[in-house]
N, C-alpha and C positions, 0 to 999 in steps of 0.2 A: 097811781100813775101820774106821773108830771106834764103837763101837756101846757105850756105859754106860748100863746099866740101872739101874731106879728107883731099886735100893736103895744106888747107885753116887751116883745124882744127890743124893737125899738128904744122905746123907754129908757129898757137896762143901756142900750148901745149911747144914746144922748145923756150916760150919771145921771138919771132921775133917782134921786133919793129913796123915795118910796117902792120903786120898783126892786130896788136892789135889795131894800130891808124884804120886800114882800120874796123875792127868789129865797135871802138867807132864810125865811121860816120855813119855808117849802124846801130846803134841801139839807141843812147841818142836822135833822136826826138821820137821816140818809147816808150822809157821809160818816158821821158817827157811828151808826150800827157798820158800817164795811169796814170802816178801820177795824173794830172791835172785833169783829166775826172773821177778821183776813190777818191780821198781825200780831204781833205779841211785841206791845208800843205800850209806856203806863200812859196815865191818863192824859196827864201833861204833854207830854208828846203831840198823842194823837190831837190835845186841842189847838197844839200850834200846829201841827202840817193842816187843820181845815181854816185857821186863821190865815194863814199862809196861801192857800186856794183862793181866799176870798179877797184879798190883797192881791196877788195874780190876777183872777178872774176882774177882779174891776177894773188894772189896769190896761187887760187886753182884750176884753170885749167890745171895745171902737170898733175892732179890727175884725171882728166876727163876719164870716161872708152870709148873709141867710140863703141863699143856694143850698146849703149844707143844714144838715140837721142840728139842733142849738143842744136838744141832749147831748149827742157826740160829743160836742164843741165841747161844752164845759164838764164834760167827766172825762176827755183828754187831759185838760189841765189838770185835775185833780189827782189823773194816775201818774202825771208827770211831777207833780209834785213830791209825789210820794218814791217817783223814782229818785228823785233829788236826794231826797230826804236821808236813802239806805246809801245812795252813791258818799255823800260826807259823811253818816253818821255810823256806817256798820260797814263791816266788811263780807258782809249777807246780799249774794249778789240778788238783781230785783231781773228778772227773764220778761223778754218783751213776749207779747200776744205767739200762741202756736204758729209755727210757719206753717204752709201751707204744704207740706208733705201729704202725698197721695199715694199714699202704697194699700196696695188694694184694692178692689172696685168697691165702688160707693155704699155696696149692699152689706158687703162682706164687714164693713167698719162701725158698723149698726148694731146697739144695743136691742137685743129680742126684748121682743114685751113683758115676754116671762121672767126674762132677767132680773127686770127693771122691778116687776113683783115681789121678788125672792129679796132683793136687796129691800126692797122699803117694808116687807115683814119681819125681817129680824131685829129681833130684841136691843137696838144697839141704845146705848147710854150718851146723853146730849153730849158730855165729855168726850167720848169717842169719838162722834163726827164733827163737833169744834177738833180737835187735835188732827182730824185726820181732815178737813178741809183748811189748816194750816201748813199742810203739805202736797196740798195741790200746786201745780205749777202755776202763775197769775193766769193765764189765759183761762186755765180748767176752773178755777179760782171767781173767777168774773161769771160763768157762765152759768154755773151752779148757784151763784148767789144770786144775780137777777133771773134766771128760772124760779128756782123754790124758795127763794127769802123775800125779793121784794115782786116776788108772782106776773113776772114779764110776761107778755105774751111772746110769739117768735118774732111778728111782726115788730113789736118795740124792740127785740135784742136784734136781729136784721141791720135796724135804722142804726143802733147805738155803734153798732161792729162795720156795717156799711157791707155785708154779704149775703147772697143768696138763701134762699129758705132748705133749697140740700145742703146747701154747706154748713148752716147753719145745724140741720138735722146732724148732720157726721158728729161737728164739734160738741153738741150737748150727748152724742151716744160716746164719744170720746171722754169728756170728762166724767160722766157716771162708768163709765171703767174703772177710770183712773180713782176715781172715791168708792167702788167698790173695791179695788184692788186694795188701797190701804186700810179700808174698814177689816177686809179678812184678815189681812197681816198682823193687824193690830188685835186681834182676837185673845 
């Protein structure tokens, strides 16, 4: 978990040198494995959009309010970056975060526990769930990878998203749908 405190953020916000190199070691194998695990970008690429975040991120971190969660703050930039990126380079449109559509009650939208067993016992092949969490939609996409890949708790994905712990329950019972549904398909 990444956790820099005030006197950490600070630092970054006054260009201390040392602060900034110490954020980049603590976060480009991070960004690196999302790229890898969310896109299909060669290598090149994916190293300039994180050269490009960090170029970004330096430039407008003065501006950073600490009222607001500093995770957010710079893995906004990062997915903005990356929305830049498809907007000039591909004709691959890049979908902002799930709207907030409520159809349903809250209960009814909820992955059973059982479910949720059936899916993670079957036999599937690493290929299968890389291919099939490259067509996740981005939001189902974020949510599944900070749950099961860098093992968020709900509290850290809460703060990163800025919602509720139901709402938050819906959208991780949402996106394991959603990657169950294309793991069957792809059978």
């Amino acid at each position: 978990m990444l956790d820099f405190n005030k006197d950490f953020i600070k630092r970054i916000k006054h260009q201390d040198h040392t602060a900034f190199n110490e954020f980049y070691l603590n976060t480009v194998d991070i960004f690196s494995r999302y790229i890898e695990a969310n896109y299909f970008l060669n290598k090149q690429d994916a190293q300039d959009l994180i050269s490009d975040f960090y170029v970004k991120f330096r430039e407008s971190v003065r501006k950073y309010d600490e009222n607001y969660s500093f995770s957010w703050y710079f893995r906004t930039i990062f997915k903005n970056i990356i929305k830049d990126h498809f907007k000039k380079n591909h004709d691959i449109p890049f979908t902002e975060l799930e709207s907030e559509d409520q159809d349903g009650s809250f209960e009814e939208t909820l992955v059973d526990e059982e479910d949720i067993k059936s899916i993670l016992h079957k036999n599937f092949q690493f290929e299968q769930i890389q291919k099939a969490m490259k067509e996740l939609d981005d939001g189902n996409k974020d949510i599944i990878y900070w749950k099961f890949i860098e093992e968020k708790d709900n509290g850290e994905i809460e703060m990163l998203l800025n919602i509720s712990n139901d709402n938050l329950r819906q959208k991780i019972s949402r996106a394991i749908k959603q990657l169950k549904k294309l793991l069957e398909d792809n059978l």
